[in-house]
N, C-alpha and C positions, 0 to 999 in steps of 0.2 A: 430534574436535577435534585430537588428536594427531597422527591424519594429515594430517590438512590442512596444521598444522605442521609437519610434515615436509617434507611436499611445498613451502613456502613456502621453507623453508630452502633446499630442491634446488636450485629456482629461482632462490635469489642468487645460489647457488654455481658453478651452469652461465650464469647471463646473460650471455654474450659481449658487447665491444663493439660500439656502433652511433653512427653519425656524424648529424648531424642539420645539413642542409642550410644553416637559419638562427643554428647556432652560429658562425658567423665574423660578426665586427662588421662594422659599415660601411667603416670606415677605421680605421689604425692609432691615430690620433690621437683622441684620447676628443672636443676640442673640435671636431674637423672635422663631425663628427654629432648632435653634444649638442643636444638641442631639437628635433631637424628635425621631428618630427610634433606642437609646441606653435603656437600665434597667438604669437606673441613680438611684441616690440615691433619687431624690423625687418623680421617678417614683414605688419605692420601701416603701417609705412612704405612697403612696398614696394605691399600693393594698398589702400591705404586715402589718399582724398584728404588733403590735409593742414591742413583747417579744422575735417574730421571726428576724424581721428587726437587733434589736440590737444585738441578736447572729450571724445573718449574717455578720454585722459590726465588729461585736468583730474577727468571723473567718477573713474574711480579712486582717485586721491590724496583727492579730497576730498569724495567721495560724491553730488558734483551730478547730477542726475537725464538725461539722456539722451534728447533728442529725440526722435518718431515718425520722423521724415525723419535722423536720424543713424543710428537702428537699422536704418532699412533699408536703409542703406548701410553698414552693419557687417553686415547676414547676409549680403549681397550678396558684400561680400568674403569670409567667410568661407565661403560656399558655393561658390567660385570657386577658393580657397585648396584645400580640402577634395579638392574633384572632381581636381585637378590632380595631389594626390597621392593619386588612386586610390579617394575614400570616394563609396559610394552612398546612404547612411545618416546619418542624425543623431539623437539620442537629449540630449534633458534628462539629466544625470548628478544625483544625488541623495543622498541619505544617510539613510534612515528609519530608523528605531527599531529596527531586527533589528540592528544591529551592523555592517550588509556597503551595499555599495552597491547602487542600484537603476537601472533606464533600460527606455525601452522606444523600439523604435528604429523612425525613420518615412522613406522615401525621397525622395528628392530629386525623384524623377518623380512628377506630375500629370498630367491630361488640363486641356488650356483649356476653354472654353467651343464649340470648333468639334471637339475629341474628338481633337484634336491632344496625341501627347505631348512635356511640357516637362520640364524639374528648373528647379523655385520654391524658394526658404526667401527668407522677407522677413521684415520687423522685429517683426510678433505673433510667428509661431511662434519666431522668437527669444528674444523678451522672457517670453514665458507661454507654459505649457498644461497641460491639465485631463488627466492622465492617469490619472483617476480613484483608484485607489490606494487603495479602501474596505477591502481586505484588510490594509493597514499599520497597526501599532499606534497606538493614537493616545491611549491614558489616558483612554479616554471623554468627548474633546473633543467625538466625533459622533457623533451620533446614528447609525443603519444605514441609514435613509431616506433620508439625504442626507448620506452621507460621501464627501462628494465631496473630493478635494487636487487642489493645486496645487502645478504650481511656475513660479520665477519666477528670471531668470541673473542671477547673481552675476560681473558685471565684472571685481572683482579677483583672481579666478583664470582664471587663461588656457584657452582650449577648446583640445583636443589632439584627435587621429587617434588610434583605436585601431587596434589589429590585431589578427584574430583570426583562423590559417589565411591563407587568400586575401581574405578579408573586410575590410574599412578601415571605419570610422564614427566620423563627426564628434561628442566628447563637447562637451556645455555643463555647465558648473558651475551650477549651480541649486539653491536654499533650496526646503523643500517645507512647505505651510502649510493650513492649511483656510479655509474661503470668510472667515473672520471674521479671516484673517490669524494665527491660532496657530500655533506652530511644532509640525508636524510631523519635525523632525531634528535632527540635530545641530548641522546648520552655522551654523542662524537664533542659534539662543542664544550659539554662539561668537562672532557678528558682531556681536549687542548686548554681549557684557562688553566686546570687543576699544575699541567705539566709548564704553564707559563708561569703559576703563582712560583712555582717549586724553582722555576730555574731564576728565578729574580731574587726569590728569599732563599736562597743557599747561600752566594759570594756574601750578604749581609749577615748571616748568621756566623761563616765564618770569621767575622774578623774579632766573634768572640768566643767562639770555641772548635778547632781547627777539626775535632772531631764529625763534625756536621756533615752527613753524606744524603740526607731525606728530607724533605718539609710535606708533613701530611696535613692535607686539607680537615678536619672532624667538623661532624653536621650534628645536631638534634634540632630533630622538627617533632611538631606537635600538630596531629590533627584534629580539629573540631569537625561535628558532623551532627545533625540531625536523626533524628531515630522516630516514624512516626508506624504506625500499625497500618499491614494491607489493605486490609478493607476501605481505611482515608483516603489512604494514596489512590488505590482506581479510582473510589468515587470522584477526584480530581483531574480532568484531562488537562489542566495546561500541567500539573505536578508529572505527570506522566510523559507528557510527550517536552515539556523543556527542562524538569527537574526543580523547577520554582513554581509559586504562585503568581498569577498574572490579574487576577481579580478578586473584590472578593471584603467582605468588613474585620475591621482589627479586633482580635480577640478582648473580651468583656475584661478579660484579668491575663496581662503578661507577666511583664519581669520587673513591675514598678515597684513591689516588696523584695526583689532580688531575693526570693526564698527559695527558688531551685538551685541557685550557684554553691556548691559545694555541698547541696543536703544530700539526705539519705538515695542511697541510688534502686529504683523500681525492684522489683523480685523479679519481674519478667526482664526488665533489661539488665539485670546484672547476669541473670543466664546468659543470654546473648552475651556481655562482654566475658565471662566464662570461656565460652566456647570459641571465641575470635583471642583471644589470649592466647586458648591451649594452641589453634593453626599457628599463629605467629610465633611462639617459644617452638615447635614442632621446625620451622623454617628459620630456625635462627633469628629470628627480628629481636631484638630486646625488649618487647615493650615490659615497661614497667609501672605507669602512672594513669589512672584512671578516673575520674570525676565526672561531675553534674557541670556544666556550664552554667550562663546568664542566664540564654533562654529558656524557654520552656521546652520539654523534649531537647533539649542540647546537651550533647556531652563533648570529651576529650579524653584521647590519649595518647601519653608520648613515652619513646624506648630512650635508652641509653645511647648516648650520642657513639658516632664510628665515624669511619674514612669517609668524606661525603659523597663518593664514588656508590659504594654502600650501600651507604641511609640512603639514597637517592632511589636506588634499586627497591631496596627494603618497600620504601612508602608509595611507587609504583604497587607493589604484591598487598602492600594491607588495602592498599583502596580495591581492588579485587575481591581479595580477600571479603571483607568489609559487606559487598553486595551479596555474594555466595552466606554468607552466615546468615543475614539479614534474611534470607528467602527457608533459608531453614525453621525459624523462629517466629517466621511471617509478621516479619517486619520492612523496611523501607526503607534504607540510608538516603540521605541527601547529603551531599558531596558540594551545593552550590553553594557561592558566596553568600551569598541573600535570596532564599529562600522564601521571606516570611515579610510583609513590610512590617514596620513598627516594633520588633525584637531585632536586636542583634544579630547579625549574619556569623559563619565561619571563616577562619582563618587560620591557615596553615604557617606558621610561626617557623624561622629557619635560627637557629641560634648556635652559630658556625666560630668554628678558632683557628689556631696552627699549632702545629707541635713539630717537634723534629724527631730525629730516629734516634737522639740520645735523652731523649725522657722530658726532654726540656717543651711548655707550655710558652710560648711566645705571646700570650696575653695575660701568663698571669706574674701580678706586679711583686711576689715575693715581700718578703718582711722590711724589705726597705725600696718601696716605689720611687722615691724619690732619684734613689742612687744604681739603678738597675735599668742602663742603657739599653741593654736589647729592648726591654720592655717599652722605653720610652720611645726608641726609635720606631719599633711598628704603631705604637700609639701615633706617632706624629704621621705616618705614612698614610694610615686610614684616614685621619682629617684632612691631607692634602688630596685625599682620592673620593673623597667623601663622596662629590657629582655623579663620576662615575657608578657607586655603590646605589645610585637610588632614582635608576631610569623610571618613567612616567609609568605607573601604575592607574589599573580602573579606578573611576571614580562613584561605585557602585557604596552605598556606607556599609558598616558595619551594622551601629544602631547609635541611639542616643548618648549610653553609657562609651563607647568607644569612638572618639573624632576620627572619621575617615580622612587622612590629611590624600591631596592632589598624588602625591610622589609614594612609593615606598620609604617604610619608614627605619630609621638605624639606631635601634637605642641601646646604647654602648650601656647603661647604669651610670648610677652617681660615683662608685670608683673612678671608674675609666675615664667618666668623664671628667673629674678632676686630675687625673693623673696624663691623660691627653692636655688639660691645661696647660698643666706643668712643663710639660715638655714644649708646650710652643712659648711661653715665658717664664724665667723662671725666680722676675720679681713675685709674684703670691706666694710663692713656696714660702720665703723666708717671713713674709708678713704672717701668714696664717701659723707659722712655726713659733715666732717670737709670742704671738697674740695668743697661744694655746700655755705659754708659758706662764705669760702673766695670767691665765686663768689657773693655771695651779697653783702659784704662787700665792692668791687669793682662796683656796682651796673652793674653787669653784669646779665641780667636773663637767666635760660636756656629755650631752648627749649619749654620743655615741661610744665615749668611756666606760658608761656605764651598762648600754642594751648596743653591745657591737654590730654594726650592720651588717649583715651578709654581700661578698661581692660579689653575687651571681646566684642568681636561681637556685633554692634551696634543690632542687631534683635535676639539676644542671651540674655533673661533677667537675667543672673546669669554668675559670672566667673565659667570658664570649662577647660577643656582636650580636646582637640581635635582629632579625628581619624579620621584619611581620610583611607578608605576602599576602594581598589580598585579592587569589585569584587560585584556582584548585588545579 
């Protein structure tokens, strides 16, 4: 083991640089490109009629069920779309119960009936298909004799082009269920709460603005990950075969001077975030936020928050994503919680809101919190729900700088949570009202008069709820 060690080390120390053909973006301009391998909405303009387009539109928004004769002319486009920009393939995208994404991919070519070959996708293999799937976990919904799954596309995520090498295939978003309709994954159960959050906070939002016909869930998550060089990683079989360390002495020098969080980021991994940037803007993902973490080798980074329907989809694809770049660069993501003892582990951050379909932020408390009901009423609803928000989480830690508390954790910020006070009593209000007075009066200013607090993550465009998840 020692030598092999050794020889791992050699290897960092001699790997010369190497260019990699697909490291240069598209265009200088991140928007010139952004999207180009998603179904967007003007790419649906462009090949989708426009009686079909607006039923599409209307199903999305408001969950109405979707033609036989629209679907076939939504795979139509889409197969047309796809082929144009290079895909042979198409694959249901999914999300079973292993943690990672699933697909199995089917071509575009058939033979007709005279033995002619064509490229078909029509509105079945769109809408469904049995791609059996009896090896996927399933809680002992199924039986073995007939664990048959499904899945079935999910509208309101957009289907995108992968790329893989030379390769291109057409992904679908699709929920994966068993013949009796159980959910098989993740995305099904996210899409019932999102559609239970919505049908509870509509009657509530109406009764102050009767305009109210949407409550959208928005997500920004933030992932931290590990980034160490090939060569370490073989030399490691528990890093290999569990994705952490399992033995092994604490490095001579960690994070006790905290000089990697926020400093200058590597040449060699800022290539690599280069080039995981250009895939993600290429696929729509927003990212926008890139840094150094605590650890040593640790970084982060987080897009522009969306529908959490979405972002949910989104950070499935960069964790993919993520491993494929890493293997270009000949590098090694780690993905685990705690990877490392004695450094700080990763953490996938959820930093979720609501908004409605009339522009309105349901978390944010406006230039008078005090006097701004809607606000204080969800304010109060999250603290009566609070238990709920924050089932038992692993008790794996973080590191020393980060307390790993028992539970998941909710941290609203010092706004909210005073403005959550508020609303459950609303003696302080007037006390800390009157008591800010007499400090004017005394031309005393406070604080935060003078250096305004932000209420929400400077790279957070909306106030939120924050979860810290500690588990990938």
């Amino acid at each position: 083991m020692s030598l092999t060690r050794f020889n791992a080390l050699d290897a960092v120390q001699n790997r010369s640089p190497f260019d990699l053909e697909y490291m240069e973006a598209p265009d200088h301009k991140i928007s010139a490109f952004f999207g180009c391998n998603v179904f967007t909405d003007s790419v649906m303009q462009e090949y989708l009629p426009e009686d079909v387009h607006h039923n599409l539109k209307t199903a999305i928004s408001s969950g109405a069920k979707i033609s036989r004769e629209d679907a076939d002319v939504i795979a139509s486009a889409m197969k047309h779309w796809a082929m144009d920009r290079g895909a042979t393939h198409y694959t249901h995208w999914f999300q079973p119960l292993t943690g990672r994404t699933a697909e199995k991919h089917d071509a575009f070519f058939t033979l007709n009936h005279e033995g002619k070959a064509v490229e078909e996708f029509n509105g079945d293999a769109l809408a469904q298909q049995e791609p059996d799937g009896s090896s996927f976990p399933g809680g002992g919904l199924r039986s073995t004799f007939e664990a048959r799954g499904y899945t079935a596309w999910d509208p309101s995520s957009p289907a995108f082009i992968l790329e893989v090498g030379e390769g291109k295939t057409l992904c679908i978003p699709t929920i994966f269920v068993t013949y009796s309709g159980d959910a098989l994954d993740y995305k099904l159960p996210l899409l019932k709460s999102q559609a239970y959050l919505e049908k509870a906070a509509i009657p509530v939002c109406r009764l102050f603005d009767d305009n109210v016909n949407r409550v959208m869930t928005t997500l920004g998550w933030e992932q931290e990950y590990f980034l160490i060089d090939e060569s370490l990683y073989n030399a490691r079989p528990d890093l290999v075969m569990t994705g952490r360390t399992l033995l092994g002495k604490h490095s001579p020098k960690g994070q006790q001077l905290e000089d990697h969080y926020f400093g200058s980021i590597p040449e060699r991994v800022y290539a690599f975030m280069r080039d995981l940037e250009t895939e993600c803007h290429k696929l729509g993902i927003p990212v926008r936020t890139r840094h150094n973490e605590v650890g040593p080798a640790q970084y982060e980074l987080a897009p522009m928050y969306e529908e959490v329907n979405v972002a949910v989809d989104h950070n499935q694809l960069l964790m993919d994503l993520m491993d494929r770049v890493a293997h270009r660069h000949r590098f090694r993501v780690l993905l685990h919680e705690k990877p490392f003892a004695g450094v700080n582990g990763s953490g996938k951050h959820n930093n979720w809101s609501m908004a409605t379909d009339t522009g309105k932020n349901l978390l944010s408390p406006g230039p008078t919190p005090g006097r701004n009901l809607r606000f204080l009423t969800f304010c109060k609803y999250h603290q009566s729900r609070a238990p709920l928000c924050r089932p038992p989480a692993r008790q794996c830690g973080f590191g020393f700088q980060r307390p790993p508390p028992r539970r998941q954790r909710s941290a609203a910020g010092y706004h909210l949570r005073i403005y959550r006070r508020i609303a459950h009593q609303s003696a302080p209000r007037y006390r800390s009202r009157h008591r800010g007075r007499r400090r004017r009066r005394q031309g005393i200013a406070r604080p935060a008069q003078q250096n305004p607090q932000p209420r929400t993550r400077q790279y957070r465009p909306q106030p939120h709820f924050a979860f810290c998840l500690y588990r990938q």
